[in-house]
Backbone as CSV, one residue per row, in Angstrom:
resi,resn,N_x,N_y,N_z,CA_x,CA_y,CA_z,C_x,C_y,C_z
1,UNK,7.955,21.389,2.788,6.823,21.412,1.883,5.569,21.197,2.714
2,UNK,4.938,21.741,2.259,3.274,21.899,3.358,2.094,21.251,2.216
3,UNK,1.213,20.715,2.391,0.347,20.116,2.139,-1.508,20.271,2.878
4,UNK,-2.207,20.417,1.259,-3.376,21.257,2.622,-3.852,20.579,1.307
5,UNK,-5.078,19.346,1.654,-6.334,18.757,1.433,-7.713,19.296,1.732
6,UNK,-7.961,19.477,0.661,-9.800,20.186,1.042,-10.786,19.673,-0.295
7,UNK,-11.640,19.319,0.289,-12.407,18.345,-0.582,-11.469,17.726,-1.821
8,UNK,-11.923,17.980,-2.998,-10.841,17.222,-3.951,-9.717,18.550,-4.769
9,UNK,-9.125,19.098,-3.779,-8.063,19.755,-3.868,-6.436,19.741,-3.097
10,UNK,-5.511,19.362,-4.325,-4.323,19.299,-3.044,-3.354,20.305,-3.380
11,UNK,-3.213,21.101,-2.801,-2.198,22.572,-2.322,-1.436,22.218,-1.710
12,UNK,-0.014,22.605,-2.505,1.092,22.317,-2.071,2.040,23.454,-2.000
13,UNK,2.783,23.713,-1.032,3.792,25.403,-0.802,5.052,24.793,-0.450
14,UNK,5.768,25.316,-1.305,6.772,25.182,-1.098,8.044,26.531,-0.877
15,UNK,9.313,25.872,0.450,10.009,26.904,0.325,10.839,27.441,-1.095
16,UNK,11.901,28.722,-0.909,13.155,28.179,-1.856,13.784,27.197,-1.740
17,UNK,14.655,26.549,-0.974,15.277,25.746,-1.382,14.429,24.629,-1.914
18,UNK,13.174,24.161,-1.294,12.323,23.019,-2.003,11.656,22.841,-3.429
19,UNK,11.958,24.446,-3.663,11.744,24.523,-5.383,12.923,24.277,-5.579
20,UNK,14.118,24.823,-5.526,15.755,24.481,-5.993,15.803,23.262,-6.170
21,UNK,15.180,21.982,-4.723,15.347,20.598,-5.269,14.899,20.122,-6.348
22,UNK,13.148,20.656,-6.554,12.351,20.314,-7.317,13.068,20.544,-8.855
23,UNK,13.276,21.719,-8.672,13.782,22.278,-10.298,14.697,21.384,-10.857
24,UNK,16.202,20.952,-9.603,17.291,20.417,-9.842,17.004,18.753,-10.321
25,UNK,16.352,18.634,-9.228,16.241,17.122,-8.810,15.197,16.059,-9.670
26,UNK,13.948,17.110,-10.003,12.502,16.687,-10.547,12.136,15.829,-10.113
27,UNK,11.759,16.422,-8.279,11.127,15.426,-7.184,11.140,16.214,-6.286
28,UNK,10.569,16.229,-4.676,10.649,16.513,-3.160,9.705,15.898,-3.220
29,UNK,9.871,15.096,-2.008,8.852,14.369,-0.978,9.007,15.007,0.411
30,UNK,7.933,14.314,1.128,7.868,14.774,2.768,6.886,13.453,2.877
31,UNK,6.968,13.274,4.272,5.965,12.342,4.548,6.086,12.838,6.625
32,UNK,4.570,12.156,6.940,4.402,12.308,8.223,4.617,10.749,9.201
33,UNK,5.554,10.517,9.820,5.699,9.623,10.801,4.712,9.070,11.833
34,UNK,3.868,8.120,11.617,3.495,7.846,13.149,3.588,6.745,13.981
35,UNK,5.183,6.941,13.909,5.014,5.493,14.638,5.715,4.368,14.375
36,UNK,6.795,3.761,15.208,6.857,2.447,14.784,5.937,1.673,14.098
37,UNK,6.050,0.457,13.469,5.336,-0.154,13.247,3.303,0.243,12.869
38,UNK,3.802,1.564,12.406,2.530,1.916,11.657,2.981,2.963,10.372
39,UNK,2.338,2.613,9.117,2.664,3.148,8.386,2.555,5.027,8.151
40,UNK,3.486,5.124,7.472,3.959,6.391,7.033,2.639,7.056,6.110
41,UNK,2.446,8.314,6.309,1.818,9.241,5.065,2.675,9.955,4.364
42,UNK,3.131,9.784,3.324,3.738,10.069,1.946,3.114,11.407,1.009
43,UNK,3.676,12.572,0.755,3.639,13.078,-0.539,4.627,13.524,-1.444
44,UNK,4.595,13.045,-2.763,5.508,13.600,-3.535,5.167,14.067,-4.657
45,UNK,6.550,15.400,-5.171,5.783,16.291,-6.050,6.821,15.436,-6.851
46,UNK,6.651,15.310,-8.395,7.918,14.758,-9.393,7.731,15.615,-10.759
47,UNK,8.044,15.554,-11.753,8.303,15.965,-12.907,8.164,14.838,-13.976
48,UNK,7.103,15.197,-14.802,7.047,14.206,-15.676,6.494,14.842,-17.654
49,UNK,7.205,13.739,-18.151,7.639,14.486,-19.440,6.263,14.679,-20.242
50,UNK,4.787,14.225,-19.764,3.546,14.291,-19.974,3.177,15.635,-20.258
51,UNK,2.052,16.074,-20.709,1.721,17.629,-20.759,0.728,17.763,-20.047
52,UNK,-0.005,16.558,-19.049,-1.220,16.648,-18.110,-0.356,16.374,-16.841
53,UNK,-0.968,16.898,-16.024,-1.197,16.716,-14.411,-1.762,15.398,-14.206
54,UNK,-0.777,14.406,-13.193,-1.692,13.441,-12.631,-1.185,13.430,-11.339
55,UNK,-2.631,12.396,-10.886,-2.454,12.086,-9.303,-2.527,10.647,-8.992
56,UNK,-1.975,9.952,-8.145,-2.611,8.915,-7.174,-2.099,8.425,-6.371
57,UNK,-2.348,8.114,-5.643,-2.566,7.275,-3.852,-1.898,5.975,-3.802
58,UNK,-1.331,5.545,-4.063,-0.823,3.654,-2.881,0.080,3.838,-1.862
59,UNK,-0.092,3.002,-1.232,0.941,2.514,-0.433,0.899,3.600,0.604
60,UNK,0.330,4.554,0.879,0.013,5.372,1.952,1.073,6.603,1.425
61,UNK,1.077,6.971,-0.151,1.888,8.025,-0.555,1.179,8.432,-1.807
62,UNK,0.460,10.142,-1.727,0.510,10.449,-2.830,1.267,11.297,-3.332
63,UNK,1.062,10.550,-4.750,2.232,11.006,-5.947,1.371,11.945,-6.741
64,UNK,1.577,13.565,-6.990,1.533,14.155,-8.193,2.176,14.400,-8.957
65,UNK,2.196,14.551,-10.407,3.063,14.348,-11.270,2.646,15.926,-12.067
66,UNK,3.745,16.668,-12.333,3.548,17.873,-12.728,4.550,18.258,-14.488
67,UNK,3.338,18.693,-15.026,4.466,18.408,-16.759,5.665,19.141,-16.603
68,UNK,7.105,18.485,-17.047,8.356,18.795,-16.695,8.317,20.643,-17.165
69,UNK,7.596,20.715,-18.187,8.011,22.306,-18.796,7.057,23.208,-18.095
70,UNK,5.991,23.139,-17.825,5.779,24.063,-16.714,6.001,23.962,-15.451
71,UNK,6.949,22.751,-14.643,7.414,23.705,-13.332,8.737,23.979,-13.614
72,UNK,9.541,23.563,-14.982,10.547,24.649,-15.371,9.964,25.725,-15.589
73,UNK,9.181,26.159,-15.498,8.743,27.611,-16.086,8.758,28.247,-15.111
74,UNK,8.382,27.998,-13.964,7.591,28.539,-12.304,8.420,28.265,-11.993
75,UNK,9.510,27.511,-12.122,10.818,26.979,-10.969,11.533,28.596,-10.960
76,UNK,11.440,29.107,-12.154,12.837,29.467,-12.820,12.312,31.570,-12.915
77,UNK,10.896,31.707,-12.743,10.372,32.834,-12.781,9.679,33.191,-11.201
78,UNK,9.286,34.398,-11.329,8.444,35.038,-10.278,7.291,34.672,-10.046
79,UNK,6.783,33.969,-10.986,5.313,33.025,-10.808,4.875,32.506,-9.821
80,UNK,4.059,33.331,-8.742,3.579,32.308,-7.259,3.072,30.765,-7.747
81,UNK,2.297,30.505,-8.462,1.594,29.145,-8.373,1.611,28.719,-10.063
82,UNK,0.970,27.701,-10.153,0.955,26.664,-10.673,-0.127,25.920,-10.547
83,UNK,-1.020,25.708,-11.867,-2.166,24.830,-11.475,-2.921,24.153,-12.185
84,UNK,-3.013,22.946,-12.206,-3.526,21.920,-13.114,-4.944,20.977,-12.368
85,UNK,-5.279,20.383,-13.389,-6.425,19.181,-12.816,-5.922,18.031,-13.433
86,UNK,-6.302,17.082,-12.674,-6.772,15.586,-13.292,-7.734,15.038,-12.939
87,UNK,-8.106,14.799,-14.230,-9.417,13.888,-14.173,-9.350,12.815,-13.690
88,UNK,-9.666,11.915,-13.073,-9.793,10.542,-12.215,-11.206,9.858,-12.892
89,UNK,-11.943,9.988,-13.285,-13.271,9.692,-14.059,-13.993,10.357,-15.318
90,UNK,-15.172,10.020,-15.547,-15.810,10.962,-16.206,-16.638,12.042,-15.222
91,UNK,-16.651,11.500,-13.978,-17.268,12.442,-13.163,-16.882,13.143,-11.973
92,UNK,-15.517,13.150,-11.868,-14.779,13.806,-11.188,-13.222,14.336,-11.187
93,UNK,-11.875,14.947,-10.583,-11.255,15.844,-11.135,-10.485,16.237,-9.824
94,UNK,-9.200,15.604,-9.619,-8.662,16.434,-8.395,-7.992,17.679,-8.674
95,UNK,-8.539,18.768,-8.368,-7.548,20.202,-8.774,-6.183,20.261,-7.953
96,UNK,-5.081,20.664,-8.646,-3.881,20.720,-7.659,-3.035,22.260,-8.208
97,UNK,-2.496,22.815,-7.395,-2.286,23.924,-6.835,-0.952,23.765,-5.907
98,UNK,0.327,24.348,-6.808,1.657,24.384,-6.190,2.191,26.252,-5.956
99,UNK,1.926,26.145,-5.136,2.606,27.623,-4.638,4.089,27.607,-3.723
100,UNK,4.983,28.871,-4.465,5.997,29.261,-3.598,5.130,30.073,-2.318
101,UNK,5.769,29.274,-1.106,5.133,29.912,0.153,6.143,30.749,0.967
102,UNK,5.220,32.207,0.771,5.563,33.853,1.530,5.821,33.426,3.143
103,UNK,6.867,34.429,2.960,6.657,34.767,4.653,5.292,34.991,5.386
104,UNK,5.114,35.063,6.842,3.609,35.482,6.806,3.704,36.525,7.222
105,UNK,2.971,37.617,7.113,2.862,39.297,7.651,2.081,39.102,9.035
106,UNK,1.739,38.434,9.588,1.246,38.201,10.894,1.529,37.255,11.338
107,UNK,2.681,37.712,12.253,3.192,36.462,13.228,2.820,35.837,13.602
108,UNK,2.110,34.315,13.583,1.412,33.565,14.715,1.906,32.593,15.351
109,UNK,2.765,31.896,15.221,3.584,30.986,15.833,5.168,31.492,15.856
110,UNK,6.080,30.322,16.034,7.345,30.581,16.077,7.842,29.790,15.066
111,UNK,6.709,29.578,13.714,7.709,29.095,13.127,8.931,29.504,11.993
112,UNK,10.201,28.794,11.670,10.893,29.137,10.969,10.348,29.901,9.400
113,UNK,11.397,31.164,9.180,10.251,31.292,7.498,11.336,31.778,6.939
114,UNK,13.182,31.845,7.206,14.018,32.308,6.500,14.266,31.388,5.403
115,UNK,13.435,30.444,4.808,13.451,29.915,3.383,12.632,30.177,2.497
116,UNK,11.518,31.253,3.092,10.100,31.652,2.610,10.597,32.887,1.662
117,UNK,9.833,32.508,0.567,10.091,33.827,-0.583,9.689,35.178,0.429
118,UNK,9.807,36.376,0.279,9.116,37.663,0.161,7.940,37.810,0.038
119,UNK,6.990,38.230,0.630,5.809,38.393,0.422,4.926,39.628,-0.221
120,UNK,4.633,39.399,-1.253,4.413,40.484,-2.379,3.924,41.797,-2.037
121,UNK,3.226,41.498,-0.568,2.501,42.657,-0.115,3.804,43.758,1.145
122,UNK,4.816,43.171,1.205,5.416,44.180,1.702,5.651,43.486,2.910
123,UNK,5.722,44.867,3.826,5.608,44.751,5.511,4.480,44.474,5.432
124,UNK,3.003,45.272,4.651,1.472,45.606,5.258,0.639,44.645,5.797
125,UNK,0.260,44.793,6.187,-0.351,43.364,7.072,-1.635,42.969,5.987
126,UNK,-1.712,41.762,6.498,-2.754,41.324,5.029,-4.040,42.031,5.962
């Protein structure tokens, strides 16, 4: 699962099998290591029986919470993404954004992508 922060937006891609957990499980986490004796960065996606999107932060893990019937919906269809807000105030709103993540049509690294859906555009290069 990949994770990409930009101002108050959190985008999240996931492979197949990490939707399979999600769907099965109604959860995947990942978190980034640094270190003995220094704490962990945490994210987890969960399923919750709410009909809003929420978010928040402790303990050096954030938790979004996604309403159980629409990522059955996206788990289970061709639907790239998924996308909700939560409000955190009256004056602000983290947008969040769950995508099944494509192969890439331009090779740039070596990394692994045989868990990566198909990418809608073909061979053609974006």
């Amino acid at each position: 699962m990949k994770l990409r922060i930009r101002e108050n937006t959190l985008r999240f891609r996931l492979g197949r099998s990490e939707v399979e957990t999600f769907d099965q499980t109604g959860n995947i986490r990942d978190k980034v290591r640094f270190g003995i004796g220094k704490v962990d960065f945490g994210y987890l996606l969960e399923k919750t029986p709410d009909s809003n999107f929420s978010a928040s932060f402790a303990d050096g893990v954030i938790v979004v919470r996604v309403p159980a019937c629409d990522a059955d919906s996206w788990a289970s269809s061709d639907e790239v993404s998924l996308a909700g807000t939560y409000l955190t105030d009256e004056h602000s709103e983290i947008r969040i954004l769950i995508e099944k993540d494509f192969v890439c049509l331009n090779s740039h690294n070596d990394e692994d992508q045989s868990d990566r859906y198909p990418h809608p555009k073909g061979d053609a290069p974006c």
